[in-house]
C-alpha beads as a LAMMPS data file, in Angstrom:
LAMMPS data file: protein, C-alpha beads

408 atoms
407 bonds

1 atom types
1 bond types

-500.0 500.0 xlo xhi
-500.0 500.0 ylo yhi
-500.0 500.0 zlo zhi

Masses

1 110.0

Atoms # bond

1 1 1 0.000 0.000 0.000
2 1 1 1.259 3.436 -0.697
3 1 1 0.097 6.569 0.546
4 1 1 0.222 9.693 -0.326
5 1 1 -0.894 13.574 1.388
6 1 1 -0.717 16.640 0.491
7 1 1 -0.217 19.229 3.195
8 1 1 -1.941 22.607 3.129
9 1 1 0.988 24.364 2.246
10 1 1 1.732 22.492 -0.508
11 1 1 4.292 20.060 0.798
12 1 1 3.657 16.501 -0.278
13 1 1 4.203 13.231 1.681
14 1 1 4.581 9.541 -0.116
15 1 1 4.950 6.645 2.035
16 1 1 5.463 2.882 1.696
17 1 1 5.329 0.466 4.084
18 1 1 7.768 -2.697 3.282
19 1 1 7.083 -5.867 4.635
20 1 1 9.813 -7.503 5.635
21 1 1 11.845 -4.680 6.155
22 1 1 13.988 -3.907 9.170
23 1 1 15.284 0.097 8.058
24 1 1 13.433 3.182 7.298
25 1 1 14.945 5.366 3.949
26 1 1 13.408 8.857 4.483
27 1 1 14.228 11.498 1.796
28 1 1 13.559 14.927 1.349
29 1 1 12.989 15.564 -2.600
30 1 1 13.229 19.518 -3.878
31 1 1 12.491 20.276 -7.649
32 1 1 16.371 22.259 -7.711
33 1 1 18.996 21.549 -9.995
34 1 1 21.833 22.528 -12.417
35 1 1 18.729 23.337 -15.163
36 1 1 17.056 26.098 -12.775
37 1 1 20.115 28.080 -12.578
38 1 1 21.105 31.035 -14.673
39 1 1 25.086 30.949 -15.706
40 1 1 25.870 33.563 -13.046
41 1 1 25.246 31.197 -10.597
42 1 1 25.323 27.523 -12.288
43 1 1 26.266 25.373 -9.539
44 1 1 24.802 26.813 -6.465
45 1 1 22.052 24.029 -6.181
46 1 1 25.207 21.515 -5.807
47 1 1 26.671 23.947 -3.526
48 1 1 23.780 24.302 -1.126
49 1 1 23.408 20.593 -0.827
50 1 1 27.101 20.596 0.712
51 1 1 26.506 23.673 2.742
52 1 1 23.715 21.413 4.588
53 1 1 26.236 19.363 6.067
54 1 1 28.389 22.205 7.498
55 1 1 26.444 23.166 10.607
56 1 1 23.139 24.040 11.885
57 1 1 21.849 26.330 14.956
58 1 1 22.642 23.546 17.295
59 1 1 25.109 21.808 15.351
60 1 1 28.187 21.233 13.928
61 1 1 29.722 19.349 10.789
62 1 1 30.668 16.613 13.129
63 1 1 27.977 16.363 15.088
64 1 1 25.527 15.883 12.328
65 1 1 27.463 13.188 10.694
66 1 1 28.142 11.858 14.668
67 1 1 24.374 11.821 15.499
68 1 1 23.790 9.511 12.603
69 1 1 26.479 7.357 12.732
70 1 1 25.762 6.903 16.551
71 1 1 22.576 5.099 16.060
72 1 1 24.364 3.158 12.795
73 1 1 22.611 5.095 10.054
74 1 1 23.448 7.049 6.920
75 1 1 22.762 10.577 5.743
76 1 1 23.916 11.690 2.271
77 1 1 22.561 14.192 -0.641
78 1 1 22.949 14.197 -3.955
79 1 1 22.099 16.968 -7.048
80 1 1 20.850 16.346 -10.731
81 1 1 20.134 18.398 -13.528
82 1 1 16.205 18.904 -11.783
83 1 1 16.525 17.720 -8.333
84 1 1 18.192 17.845 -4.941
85 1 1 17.184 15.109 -2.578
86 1 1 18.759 14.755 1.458
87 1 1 18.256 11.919 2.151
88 1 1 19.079 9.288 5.705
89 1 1 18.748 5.502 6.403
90 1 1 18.456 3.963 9.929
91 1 1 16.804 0.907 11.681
92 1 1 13.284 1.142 12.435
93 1 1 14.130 1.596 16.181
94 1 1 15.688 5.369 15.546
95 1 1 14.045 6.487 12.339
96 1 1 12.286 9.699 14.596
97 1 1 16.177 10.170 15.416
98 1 1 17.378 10.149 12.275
99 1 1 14.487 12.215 10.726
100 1 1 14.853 14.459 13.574
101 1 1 18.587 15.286 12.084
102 1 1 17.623 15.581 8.443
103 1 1 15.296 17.977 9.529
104 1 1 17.622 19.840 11.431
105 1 1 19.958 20.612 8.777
106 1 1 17.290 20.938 6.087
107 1 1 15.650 23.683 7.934
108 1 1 18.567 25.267 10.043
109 1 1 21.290 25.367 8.233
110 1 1 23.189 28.606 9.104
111 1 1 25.889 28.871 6.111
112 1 1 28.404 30.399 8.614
113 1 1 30.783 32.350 6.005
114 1 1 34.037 30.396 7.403
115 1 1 32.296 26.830 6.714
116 1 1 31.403 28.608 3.034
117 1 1 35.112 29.172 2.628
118 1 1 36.981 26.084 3.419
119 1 1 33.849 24.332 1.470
120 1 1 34.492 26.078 -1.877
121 1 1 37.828 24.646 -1.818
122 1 1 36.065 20.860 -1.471
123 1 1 33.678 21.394 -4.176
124 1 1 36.375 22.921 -6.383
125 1 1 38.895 20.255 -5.939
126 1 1 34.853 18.191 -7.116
127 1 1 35.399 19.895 -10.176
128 1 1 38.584 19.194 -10.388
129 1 1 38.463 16.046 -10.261
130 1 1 35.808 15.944 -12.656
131 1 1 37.938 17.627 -15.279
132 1 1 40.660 14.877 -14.586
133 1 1 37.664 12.021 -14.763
134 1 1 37.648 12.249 -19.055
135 1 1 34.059 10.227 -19.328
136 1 1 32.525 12.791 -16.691
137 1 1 33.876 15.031 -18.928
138 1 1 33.166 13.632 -22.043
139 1 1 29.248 13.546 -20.520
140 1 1 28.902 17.390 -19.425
141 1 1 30.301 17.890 -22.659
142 1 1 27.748 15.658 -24.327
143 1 1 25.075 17.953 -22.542
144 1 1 26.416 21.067 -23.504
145 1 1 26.296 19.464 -27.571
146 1 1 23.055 18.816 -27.277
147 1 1 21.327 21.416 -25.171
148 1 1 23.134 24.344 -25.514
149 1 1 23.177 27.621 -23.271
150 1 1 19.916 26.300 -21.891
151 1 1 19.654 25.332 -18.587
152 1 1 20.026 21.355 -19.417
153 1 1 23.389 22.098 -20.981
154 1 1 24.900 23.089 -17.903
155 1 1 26.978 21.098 -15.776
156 1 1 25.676 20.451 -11.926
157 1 1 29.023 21.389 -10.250
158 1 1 29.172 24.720 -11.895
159 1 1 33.076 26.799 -13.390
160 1 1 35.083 26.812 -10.476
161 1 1 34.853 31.147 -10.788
162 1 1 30.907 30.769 -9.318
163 1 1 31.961 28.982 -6.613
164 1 1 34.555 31.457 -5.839
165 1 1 31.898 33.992 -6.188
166 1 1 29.101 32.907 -4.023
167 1 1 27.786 34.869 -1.086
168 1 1 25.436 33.752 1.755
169 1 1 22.810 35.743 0.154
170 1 1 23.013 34.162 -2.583
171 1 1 22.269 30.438 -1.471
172 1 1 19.737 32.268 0.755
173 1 1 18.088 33.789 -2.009
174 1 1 18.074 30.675 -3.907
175 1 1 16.596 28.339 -1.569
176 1 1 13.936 31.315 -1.188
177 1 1 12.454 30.682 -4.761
178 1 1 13.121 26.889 -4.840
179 1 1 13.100 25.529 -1.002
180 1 1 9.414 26.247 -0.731
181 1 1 6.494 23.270 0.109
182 1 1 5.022 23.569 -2.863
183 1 1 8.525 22.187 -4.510
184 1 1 9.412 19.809 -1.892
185 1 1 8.649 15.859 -1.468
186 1 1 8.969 13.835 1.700
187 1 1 9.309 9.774 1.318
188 1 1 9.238 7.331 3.603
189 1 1 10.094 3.416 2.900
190 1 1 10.345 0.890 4.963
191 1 1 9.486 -0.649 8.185
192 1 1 7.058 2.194 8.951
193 1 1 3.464 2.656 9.246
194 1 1 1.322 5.324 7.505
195 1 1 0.600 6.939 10.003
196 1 1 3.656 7.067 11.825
197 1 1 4.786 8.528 8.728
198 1 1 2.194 11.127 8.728
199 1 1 3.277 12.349 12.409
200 1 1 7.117 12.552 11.632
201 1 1 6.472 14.600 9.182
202 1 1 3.744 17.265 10.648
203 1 1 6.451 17.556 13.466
204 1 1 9.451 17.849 11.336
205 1 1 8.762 19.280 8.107
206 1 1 5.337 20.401 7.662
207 1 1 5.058 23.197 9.928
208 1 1 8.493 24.365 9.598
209 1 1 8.529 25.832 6.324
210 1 1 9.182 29.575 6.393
211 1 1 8.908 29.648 2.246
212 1 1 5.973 29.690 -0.044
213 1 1 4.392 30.933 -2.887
214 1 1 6.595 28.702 -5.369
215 1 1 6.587 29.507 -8.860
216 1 1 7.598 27.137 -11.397
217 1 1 10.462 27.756 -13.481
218 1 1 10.033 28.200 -17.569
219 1 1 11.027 24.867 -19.027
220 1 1 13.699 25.263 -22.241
221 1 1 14.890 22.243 -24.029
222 1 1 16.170 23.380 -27.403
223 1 1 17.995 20.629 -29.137
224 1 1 21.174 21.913 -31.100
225 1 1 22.871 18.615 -32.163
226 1 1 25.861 19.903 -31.913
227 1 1 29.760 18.904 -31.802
228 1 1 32.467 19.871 -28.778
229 1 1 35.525 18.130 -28.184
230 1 1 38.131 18.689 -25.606
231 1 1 42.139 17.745 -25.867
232 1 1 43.631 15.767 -23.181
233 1 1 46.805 13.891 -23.433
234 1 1 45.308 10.885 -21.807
235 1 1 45.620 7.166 -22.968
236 1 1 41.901 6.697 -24.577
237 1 1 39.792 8.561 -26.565
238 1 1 36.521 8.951 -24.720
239 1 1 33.347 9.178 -27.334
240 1 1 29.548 10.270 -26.690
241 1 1 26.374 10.316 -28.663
242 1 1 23.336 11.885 -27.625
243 1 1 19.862 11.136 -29.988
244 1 1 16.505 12.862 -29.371
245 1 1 14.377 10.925 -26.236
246 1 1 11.078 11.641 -24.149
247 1 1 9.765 12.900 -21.123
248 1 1 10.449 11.082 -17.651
249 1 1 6.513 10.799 -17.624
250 1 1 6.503 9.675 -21.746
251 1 1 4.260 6.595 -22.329
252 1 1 6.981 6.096 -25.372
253 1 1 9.581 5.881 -22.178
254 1 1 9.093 1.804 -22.085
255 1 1 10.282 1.542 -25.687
256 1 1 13.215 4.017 -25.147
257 1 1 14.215 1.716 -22.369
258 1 1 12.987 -1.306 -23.921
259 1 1 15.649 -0.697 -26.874
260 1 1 18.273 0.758 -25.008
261 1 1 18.523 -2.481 -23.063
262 1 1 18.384 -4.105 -26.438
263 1 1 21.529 -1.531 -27.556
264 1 1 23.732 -1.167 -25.242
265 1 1 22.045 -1.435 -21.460
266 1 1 24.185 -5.138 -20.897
267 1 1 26.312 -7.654 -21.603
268 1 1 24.696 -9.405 -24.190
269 1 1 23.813 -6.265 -26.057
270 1 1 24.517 -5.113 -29.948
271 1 1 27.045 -2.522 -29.275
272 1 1 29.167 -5.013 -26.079
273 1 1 28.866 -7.754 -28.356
274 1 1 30.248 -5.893 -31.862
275 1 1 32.440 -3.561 -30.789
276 1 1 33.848 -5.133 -27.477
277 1 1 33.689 -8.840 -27.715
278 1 1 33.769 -9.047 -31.470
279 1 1 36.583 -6.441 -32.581
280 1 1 37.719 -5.646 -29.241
281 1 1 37.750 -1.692 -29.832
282 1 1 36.874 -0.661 -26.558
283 1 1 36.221 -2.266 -22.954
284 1 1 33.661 0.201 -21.544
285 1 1 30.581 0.779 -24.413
286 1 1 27.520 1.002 -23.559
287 1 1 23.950 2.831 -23.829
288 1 1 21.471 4.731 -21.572
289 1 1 18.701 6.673 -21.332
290 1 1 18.300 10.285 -20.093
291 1 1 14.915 11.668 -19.370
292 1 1 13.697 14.702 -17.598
293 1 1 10.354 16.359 -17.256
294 1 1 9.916 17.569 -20.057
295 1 1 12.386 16.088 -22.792
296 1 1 15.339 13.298 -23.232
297 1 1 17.934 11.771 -24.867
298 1 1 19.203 8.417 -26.017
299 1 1 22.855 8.522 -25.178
300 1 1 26.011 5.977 -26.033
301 1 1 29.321 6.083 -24.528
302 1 1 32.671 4.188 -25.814
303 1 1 36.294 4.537 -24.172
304 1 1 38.707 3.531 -26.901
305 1 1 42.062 3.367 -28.434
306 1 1 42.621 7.142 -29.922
307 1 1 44.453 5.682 -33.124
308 1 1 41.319 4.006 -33.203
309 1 1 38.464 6.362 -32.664
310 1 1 37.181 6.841 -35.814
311 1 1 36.928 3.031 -36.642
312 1 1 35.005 2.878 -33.521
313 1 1 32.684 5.187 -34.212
314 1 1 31.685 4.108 -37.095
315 1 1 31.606 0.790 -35.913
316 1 1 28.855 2.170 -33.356
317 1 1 27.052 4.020 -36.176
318 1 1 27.264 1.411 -38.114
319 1 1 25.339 -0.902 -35.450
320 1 1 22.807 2.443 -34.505
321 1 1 22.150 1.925 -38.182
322 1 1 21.215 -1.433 -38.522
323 1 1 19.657 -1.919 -35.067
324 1 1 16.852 1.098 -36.699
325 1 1 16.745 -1.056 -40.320
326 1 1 16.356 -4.531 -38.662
327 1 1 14.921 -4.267 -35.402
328 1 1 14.761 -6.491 -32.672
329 1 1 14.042 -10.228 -33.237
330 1 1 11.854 -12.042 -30.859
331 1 1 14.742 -13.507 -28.854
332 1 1 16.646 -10.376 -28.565
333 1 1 12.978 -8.495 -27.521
334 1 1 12.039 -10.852 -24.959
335 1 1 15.395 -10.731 -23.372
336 1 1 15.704 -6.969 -22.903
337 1 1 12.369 -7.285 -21.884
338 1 1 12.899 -9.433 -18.971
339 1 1 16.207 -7.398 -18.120
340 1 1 13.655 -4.100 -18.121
341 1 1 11.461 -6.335 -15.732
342 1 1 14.296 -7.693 -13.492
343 1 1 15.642 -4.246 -12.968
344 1 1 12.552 -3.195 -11.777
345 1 1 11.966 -5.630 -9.285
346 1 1 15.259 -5.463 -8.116
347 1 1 14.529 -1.598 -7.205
348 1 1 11.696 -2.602 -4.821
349 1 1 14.325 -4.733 -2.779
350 1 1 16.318 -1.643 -2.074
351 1 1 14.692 0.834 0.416
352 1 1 16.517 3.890 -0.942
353 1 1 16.201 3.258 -4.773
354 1 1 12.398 3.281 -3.690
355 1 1 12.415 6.673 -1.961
356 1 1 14.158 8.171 -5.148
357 1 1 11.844 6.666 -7.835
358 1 1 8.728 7.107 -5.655
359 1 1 9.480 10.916 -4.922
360 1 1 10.827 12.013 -8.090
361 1 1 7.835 10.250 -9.680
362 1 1 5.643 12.698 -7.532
363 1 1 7.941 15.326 -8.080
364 1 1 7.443 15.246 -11.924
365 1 1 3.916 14.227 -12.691
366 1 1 1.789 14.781 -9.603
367 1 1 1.227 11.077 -9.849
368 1 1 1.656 7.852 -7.407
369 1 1 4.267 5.563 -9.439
370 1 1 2.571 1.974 -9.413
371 1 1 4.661 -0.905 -9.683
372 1 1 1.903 -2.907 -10.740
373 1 1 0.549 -0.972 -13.758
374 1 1 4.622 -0.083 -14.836
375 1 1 5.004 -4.060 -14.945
376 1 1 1.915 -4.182 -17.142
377 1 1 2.883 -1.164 -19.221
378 1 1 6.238 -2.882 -20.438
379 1 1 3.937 -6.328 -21.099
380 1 1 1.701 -4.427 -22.947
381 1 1 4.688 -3.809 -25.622
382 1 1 5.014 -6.405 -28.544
383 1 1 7.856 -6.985 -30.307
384 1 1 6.717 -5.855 -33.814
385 1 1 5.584 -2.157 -31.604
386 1 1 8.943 -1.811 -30.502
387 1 1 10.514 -2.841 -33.999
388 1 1 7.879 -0.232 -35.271
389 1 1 9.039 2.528 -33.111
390 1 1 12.490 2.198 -33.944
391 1 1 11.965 1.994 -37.028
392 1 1 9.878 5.405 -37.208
393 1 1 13.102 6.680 -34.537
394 1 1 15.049 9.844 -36.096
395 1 1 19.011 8.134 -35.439
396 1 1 20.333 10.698 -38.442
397 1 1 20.368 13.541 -36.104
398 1 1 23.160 12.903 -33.045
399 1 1 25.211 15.003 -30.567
400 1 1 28.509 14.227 -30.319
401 1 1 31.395 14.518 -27.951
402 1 1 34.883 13.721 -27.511
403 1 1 37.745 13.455 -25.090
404 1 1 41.381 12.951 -26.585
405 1 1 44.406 13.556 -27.603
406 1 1 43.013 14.093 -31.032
407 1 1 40.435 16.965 -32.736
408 1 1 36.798 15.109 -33.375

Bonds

1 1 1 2
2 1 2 3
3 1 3 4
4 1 4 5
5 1 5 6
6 1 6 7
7 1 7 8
8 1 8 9
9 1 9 10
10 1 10 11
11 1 11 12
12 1 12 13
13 1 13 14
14 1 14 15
15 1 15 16
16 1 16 17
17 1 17 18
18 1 18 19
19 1 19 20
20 1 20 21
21 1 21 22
22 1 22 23
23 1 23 24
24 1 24 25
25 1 25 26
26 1 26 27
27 1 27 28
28 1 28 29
29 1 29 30
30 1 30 31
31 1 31 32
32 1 32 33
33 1 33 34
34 1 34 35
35 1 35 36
36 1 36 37
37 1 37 38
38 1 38 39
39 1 39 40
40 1 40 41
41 1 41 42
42 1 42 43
43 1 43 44
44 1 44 45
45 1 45 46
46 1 46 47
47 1 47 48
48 1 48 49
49 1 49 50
50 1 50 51
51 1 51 52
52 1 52 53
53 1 53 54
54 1 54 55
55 1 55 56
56 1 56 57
57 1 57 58
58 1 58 59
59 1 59 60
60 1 60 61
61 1 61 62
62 1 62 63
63 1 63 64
64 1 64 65
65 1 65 66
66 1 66 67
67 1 67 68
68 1 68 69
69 1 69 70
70 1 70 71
71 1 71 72
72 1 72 73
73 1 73 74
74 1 74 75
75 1 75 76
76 1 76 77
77 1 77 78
78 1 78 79
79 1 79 80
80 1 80 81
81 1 81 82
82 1 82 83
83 1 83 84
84 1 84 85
85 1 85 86
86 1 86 87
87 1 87 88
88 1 88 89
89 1 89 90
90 1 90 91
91 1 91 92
92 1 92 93
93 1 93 94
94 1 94 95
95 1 95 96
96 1 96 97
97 1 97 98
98 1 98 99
99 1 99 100
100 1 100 101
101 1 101 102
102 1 102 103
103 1 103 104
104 1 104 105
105 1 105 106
106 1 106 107
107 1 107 108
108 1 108 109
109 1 109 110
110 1 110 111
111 1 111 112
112 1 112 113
113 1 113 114
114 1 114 115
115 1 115 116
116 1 116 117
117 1 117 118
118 1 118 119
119 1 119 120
120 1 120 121
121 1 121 122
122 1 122 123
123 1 123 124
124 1 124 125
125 1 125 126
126 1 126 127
127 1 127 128
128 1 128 129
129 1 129 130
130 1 130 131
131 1 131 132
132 1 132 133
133 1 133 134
134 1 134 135
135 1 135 136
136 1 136 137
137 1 137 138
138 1 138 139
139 1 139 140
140 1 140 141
141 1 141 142
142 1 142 143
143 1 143 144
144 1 144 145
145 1 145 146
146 1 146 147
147 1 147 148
148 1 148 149
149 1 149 150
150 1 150 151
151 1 151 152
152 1 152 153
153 1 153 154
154 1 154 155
155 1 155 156
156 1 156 157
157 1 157 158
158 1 158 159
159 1 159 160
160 1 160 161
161 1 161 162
162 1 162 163
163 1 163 164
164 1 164 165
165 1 165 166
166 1 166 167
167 1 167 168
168 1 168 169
169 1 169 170
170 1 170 171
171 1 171 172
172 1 172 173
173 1 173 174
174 1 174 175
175 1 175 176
176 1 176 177
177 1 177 178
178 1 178 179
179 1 179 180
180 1 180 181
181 1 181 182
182 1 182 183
183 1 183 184
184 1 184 185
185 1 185 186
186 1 186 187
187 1 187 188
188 1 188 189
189 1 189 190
190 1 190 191
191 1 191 192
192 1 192 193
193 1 193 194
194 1 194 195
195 1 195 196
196 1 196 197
197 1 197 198
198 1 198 199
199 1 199 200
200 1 200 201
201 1 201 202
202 1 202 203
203 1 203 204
204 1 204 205
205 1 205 206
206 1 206 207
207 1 207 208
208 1 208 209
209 1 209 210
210 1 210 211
211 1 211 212
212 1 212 213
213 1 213 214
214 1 214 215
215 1 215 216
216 1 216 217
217 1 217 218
218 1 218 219
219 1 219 220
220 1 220 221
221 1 221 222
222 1 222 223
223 1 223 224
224 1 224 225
225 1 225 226
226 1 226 227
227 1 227 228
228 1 228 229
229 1 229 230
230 1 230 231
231 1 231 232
232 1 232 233
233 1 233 234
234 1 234 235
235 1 235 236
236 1 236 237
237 1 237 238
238 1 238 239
239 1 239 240
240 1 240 241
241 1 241 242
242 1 242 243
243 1 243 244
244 1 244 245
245 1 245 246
246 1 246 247
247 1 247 248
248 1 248 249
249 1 249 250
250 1 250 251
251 1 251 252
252 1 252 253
253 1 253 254
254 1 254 255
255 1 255 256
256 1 256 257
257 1 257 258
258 1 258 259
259 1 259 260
260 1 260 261
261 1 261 262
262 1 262 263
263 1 263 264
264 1 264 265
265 1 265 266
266 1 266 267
267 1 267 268
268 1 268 269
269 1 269 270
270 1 270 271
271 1 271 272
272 1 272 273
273 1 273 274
274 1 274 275
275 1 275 276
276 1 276 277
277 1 277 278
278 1 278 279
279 1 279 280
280 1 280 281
281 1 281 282
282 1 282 283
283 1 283 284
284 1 284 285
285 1 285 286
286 1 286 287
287 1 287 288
288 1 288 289
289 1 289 290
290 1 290 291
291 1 291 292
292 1 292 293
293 1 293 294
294 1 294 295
295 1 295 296
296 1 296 297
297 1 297 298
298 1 298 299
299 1 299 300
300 1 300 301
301 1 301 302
302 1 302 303
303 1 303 304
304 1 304 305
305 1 305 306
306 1 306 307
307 1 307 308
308 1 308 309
309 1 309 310
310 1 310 311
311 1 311 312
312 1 312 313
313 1 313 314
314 1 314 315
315 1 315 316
316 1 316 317
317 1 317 318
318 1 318 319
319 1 319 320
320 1 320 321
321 1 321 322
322 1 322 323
323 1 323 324
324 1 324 325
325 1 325 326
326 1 326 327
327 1 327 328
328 1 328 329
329 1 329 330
330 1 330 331
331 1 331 332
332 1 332 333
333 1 333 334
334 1 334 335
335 1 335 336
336 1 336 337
337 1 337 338
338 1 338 339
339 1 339 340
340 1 340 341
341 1 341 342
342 1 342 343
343 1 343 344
344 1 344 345
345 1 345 346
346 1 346 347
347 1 347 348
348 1 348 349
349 1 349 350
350 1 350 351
351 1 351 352
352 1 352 353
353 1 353 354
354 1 354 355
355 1 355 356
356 1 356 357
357 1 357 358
358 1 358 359
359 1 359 360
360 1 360 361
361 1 361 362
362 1 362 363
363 1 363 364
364 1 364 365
365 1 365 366
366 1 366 367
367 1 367 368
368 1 368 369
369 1 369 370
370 1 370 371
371 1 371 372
372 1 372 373
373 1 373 374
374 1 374 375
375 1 375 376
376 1 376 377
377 1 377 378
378 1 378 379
379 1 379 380
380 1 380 381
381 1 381 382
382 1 382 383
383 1 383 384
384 1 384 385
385 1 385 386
386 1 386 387
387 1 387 388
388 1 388 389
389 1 389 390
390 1 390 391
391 1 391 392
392 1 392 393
393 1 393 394
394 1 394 395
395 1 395 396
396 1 396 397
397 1 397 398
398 1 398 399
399 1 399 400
400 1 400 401
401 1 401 402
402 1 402 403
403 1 403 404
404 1 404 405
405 1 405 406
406 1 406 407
407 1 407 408
């Protein structure tokens, strides 16, 4: 059973009892990302979710992370191109503990300007890293190909020179337009009751928002199809592809992941099989699938041999090419389709891969995700639909990206 309540403020609660279960995954879903931000400030939704961490009213860095690791639980965040979610794991027996700290630094947070400075240094030595980790690279640069200046083009952690740059007002400011109840999803999963639930979060959250009156960003997703390349004298050549998606909500979002399983989503796929098992061009090539609220991409990644490079990629295109002339045959289709099915079921054994899709499924479409009718939805596709839709698929206009020592 899975519940869901809206509060009068706007703030929305989603819980699940688990059977079975002995933790309790609570996470605190807000609609802010890398794709709300304008370039003066592209990165500040990464950087707020670290400033979280760095102290509240009553306490510090180290006594946040000591709280939770005193009653053996976990507390993390993470930010995406639409969403930042805080999120904390414990046994059932100190879930009001643990919510009780994710609260506190969700809500309290003080941003004290010394904890600001030693913190830009951390997320700059992030980005960093990032610029010395060539298929991260390779990815944001993928982004920027295919989206542009537009808000989806952007990279989460932001140039280094913003994070130089921000101010306390700033992230104050920020979390001012975006940090409101309207925005904002609570999930519980777990070894928890609904109404248990229901009480954790009227004491913690719902009547301690300060923020309201959220108004929803303008959505741009102007596809360029474009080119970038970067030159690094590293040992591969790291290559991306980016082809025109759907919508996280899409009902054409089975068939995108239906065939991207079939591409390049395992093992046994077209692209492992040709181009790493067959002509052994690359040991990392695969697929995936990239969808936000309102658009998305079909993407494909290979780390090769630079000298290389261009026999690879048209060794991919090649495949791309006749994957969209022949289809799927019914062996191949009914594999990927129990891998799509698998996957799924898999997610419902882990408590905080259930908090994420059940929130951000909220989040997105206003909507309860049902495992149930998502099972029947992938059923529901035949083989000779999804041979159909790739056929009818536009795989002539691509993205592309590269990391080498060479040009693209």
């Amino acid at each position: 059973m899975v519940k869901q309540k809206t509060y009068k403020n706007g703030l929305r609660l989603i819980v699940k009892p688990t059977d079975g279960a002995f933790s309790v995954s609570c996470g605190v879903l807000v609609g802010a990302g890398s794709r709300y931000e304008t370039p003066e400030i592209n990165g500040i939704s990464h950087f707020i979710e670290h400033m979280m961490f760095k102290g509240t009213d009553k306490r510090s860095a180290f006594e946040i992370s000591d709280a939770i690791d005193s009653i053996g639980g976990q507390i993390n965040a993470f930010t995406t191109k639409e969403t930042t979610c805080y999120y904390v794991k414990s046994t059932a027996e100190h879930t009001e503990e643990a919510v009780e700290v994710l609260s506190d630094l969700f809500f309290n947070s003080t941003f004290e300007e010394s904890e600001m400075n030693r913190e830009k240094g951390v997320v700059i030595e992030e980005i960093n890293m990032n610029e010395d980790t060539p298929d991260d690279l390779c990815m944001d640069l993928l982004s920027a190909a295919h989206f542009g200046t537009t808000g989806l083009g952007a990279t989460i952690l932001g140039p280094a020179e913003n994070v130089k740059n921000f101010q306390r007002a700033d992230l104050l400011a920020y979390m001012d337009r975006f940090y409101c109840p309207e925005n904002v999803i609570v999930c519980f999963i777990g070894k928890i009751s609904v109404q248990e639930a229901e009480e954790l979060t009227e004491k913690y959250f719902a009547e301690n928002f300060k923020r309201g009156g959220f108004i929803a960003p303008k959505l741009e997703n102007n596809v360029l199809f474009g080119k970038k390349t970067v030159k690094k004298d590293i040992e591969q050549a790291h290559i991306c592809l980016a082809y025109k998606g759907c919508k996280y909500s899409d009902e054409d979002i089975n068939y995108f992941n239906l065939l991207n399983t079939a591409l390049g989503g395992g093992m046994s796929s077209v692209l492992f099989q040709k181009v790493r098992e067959e002509l052994g061009l690359a040991y990392s090539v695969y697929s995936y699938v990239s969808a936000y609220r309102d658009c998305g991409s079909l993407c494909v990644y290979a780390g090769v041999n630079p000298q290389k490079a261009d026999i690879a990629l048209d060794c991919i295109l090649g495949e791309i090419e006749k994957f969209k002339k022949n289809g799927l045959s019914s062996r191949e289709f009914e594999r990927a389709k129990e891998q799509i099915k698998g996957s799924f079921v898999f997610s419902q054994e882990s408590g905080s891969s259930q908090m994420l899709l059940y929130a951000k499924y909220l989040l997105y479409t206003g909507n309860v995700f049902s495992f149930e009718k998502k099972i029947e939805d992938i059923n529901a596709v035949t083989c000779d639909k999804l041979n159909a839709f790739i056929s009818a698929m536009d795989l002539e206009n691509r993205s592309e990206a590269r990391v080498s020592k060479f040009e693209l």
